[in-house]
C-alpha positions in Angstrom: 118.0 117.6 105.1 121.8 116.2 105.6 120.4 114.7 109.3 117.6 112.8 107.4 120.5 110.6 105.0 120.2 107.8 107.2 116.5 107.5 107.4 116.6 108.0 103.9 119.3 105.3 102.6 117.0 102.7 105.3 113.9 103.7 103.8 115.6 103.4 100.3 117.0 99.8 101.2 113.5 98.8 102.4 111.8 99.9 99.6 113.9 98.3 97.3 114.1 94.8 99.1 110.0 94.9 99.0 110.5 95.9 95.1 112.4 92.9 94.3 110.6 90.4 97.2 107.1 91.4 94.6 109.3 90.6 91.5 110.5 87.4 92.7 106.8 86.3 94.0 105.4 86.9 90.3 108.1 85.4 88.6 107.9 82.1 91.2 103.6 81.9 90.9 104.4 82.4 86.9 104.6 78.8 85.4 105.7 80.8 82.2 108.0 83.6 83.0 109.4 80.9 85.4 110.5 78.5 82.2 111.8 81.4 80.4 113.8 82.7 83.3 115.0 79.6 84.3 118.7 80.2 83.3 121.3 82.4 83.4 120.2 85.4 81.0 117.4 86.9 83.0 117.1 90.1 80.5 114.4 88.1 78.4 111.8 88.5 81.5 
């Protein structure tokens, strides 16, 4: 288990970077949710 860590803080990493690449393409293709997250307070989205 301890020898699989780094495979599993990488895989973790990855996952989360393709979590928030399929955030940001649904926000951007939006016209909406792109006005109303258009400033600095993003906890409204």
């Amino acid at each position: 288990m301890l020898g699989d860590f780094s495979s599993a803080l990488d895989d973790a990493i990855l996952n989360s970077h393709e979590a928030h690449q399929e955030q940001m393409m649904q926000l951007l293709s939006d016209p909406n949710r792109n006005k109303q997250c258009g400033h600095a307070d993003i906890s409204s989205c």
